[in-house]
Backbone as numpy.savetxt, mean C-alpha at the origin, in Angstrom:
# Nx Ny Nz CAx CAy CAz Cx Cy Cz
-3.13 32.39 3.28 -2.68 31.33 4.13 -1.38 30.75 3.58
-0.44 30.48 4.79 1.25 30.16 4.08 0.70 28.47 4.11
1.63 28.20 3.15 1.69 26.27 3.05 2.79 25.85 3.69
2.43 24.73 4.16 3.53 24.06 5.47 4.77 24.09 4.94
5.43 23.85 5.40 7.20 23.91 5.48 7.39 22.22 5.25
8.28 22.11 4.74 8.36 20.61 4.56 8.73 19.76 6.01
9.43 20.23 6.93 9.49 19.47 8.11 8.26 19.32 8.79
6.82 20.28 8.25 5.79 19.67 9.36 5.09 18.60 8.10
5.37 18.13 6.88 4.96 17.53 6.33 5.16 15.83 6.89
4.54 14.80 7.05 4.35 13.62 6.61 5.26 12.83 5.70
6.07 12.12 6.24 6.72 11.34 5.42 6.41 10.21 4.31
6.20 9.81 3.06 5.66 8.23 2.48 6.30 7.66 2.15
6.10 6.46 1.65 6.78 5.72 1.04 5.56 4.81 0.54
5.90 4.60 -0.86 5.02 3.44 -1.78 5.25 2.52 -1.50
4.75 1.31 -1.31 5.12 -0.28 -0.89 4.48 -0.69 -2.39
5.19 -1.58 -3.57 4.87 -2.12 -4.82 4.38 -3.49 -4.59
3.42 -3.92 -4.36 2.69 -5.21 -3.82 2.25 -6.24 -5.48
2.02 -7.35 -5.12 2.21 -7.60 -6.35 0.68 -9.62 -5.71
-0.18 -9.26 -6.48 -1.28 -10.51 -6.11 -1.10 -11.74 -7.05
-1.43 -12.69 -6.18 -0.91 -14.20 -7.61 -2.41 -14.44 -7.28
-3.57 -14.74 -8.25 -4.29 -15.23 -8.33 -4.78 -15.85 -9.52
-6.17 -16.82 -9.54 -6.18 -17.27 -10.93 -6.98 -15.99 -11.49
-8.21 -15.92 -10.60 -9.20 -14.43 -11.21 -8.88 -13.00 -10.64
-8.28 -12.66 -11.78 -7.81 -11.21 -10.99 -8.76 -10.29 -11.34
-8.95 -9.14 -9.95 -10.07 -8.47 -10.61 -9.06 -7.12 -9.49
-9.45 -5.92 -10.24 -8.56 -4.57 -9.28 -9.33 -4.02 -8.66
-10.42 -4.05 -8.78 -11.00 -3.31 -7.12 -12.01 -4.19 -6.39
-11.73 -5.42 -6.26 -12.05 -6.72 -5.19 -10.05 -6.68 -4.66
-9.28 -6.78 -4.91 -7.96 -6.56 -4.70 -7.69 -5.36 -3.89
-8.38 -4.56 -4.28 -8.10 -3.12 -3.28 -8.87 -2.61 -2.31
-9.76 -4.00 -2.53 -10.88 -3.56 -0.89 -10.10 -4.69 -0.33
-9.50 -5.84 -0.63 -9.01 -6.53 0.16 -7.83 -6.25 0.98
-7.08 -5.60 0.26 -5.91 -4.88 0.81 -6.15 -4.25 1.91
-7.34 -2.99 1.77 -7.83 -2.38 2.83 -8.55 -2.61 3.78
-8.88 -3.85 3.92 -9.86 -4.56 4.78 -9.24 -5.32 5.83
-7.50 -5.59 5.04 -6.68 -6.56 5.74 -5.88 -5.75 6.42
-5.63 -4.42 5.97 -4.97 -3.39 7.12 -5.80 -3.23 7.78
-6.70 -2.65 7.38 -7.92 -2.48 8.71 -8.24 -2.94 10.06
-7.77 -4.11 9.35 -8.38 -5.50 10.49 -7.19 -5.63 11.46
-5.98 -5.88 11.31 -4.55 -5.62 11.13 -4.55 -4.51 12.14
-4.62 -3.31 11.97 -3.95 -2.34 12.31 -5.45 -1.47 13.57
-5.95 -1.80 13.30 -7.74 -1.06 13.61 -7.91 0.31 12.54
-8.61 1.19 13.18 -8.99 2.21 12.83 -8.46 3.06 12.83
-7.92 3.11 14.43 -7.07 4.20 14.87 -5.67 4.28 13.95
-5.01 3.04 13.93 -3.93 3.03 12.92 -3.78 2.51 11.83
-5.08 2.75 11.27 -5.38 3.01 9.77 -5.16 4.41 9.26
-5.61 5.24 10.01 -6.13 6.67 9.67 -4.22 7.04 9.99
-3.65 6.73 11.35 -3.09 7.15 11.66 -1.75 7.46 10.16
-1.50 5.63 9.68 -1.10 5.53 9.03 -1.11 5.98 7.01
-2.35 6.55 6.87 -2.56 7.32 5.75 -2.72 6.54 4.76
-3.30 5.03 4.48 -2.96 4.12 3.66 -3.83 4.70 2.27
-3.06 4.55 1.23 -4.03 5.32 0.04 -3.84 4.07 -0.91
-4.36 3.17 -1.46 -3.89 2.25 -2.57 -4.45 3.11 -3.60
-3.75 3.42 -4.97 -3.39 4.14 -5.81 -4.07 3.25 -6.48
-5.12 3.90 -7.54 -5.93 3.80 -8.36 -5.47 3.65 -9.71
-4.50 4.77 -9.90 -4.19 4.62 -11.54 -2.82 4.31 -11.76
-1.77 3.60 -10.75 -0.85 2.94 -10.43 -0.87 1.68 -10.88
-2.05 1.01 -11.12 -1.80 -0.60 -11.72 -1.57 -1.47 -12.79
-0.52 -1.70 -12.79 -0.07 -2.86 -14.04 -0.30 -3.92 -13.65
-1.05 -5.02 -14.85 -1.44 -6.37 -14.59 -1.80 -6.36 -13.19
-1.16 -7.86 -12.41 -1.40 -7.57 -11.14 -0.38 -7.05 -10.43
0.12 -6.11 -10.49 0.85 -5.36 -9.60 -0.05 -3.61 -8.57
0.06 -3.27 -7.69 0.34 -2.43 -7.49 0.28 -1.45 -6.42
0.27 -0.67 -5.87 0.94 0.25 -5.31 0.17 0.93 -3.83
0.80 1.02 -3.10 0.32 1.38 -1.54 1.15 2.95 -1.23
0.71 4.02 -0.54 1.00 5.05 -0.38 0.43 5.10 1.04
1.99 5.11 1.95 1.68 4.81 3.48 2.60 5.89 3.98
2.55 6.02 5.22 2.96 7.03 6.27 4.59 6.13 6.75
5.69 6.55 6.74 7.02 6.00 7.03 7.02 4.97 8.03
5.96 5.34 9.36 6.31 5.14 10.94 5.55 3.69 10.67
4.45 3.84 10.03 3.52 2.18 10.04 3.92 1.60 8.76
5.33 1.85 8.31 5.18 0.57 6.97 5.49 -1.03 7.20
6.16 -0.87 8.31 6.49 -2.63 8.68 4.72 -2.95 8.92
3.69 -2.34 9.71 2.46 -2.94 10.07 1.55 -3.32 8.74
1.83 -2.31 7.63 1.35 -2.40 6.51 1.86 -3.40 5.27
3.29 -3.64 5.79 3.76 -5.30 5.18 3.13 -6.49 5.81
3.14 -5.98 7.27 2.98 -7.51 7.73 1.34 -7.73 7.70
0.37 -6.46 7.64 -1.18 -6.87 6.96 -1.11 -7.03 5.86
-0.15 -7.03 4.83 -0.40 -7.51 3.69 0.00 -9.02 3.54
0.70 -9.34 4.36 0.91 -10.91 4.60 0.15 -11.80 5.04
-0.40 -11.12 5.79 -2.03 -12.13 7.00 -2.93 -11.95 5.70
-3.16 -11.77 4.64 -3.93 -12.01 4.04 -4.40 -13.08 3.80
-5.59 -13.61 4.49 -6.05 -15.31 4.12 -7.12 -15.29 2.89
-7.04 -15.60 1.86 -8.08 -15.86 0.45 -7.21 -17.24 -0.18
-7.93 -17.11 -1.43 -7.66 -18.02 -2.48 -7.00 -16.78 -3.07
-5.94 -16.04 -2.79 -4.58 -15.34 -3.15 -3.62 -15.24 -2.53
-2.55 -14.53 -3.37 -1.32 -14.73 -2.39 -1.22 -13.16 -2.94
-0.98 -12.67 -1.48 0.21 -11.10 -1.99 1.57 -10.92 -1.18
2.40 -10.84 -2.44 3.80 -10.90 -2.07 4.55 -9.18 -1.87
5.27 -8.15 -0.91 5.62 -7.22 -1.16 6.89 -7.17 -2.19
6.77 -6.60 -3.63 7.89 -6.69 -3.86 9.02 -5.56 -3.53
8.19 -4.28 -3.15 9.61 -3.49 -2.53 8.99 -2.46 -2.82
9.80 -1.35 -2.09 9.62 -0.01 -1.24 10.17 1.09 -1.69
10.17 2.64 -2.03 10.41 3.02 -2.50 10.16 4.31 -2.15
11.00 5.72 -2.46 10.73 7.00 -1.29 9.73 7.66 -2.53
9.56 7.42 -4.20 8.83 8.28 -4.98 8.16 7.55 -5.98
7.34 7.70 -6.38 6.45 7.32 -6.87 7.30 6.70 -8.22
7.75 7.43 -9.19 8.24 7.24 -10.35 9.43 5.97 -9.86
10.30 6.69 -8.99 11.23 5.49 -8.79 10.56 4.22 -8.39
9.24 3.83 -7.85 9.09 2.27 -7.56 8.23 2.03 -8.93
7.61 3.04 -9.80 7.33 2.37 -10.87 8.59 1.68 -11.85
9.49 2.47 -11.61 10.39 2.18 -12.67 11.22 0.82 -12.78
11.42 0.63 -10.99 11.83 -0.29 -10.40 11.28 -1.25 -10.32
10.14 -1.53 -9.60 9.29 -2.54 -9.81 8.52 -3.23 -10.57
7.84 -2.53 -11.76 6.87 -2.67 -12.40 7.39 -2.82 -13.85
């Protein structure tokens, strides 16, 4: 079996998100994230959009979203409707992985 050609590939981009809270905890943070696109976006353009929050991406409270090009404004602006006792701020965007660590973090 041949492997795709890069033009039928999927475009990403990392969004470097960054949580102010007093109790930080990383995976109550990363169901929240995903709960707030979810809600945000539905189902259909959840999936559509490919949202992956990156597991071994996190410093302190910082970190990292792996989204589809076409839904990243929907995936900023569900990270903004976030209503808790937190705040998540986007700090910025980035076409590779290494470059928004380097940059951001």
């Amino acid at each position: 079996m041949k492997p795709l050609l890069p033009i039928l590939k999927e475009k990403k981009r990392y969004v470097v998100f960054e949580i102010v809270t007093e109790k930080y905890d990383k995976e109550k943070t990363q169901k929240l994230v995903e709960s707030a696109c979810l809600k945000f976006m539905g189902e259909n353009g959840y999936s559509k959009a490919g949202i992956m929050v990156l597991k071994d991406s996190w410093k302190k409270n910082k970190g990292v979203i792996k989204v589809n090009t076409k839904y990243l404004d929907e995936v900023k602006m569900s990270l903004g409707l976030i209503k808790s006792n937190s705040i998540v701020n986007v700090i910025g965007v980035s076409g590779t992985l290494n470059k928004a660590k380097q940059k951001f973090m």
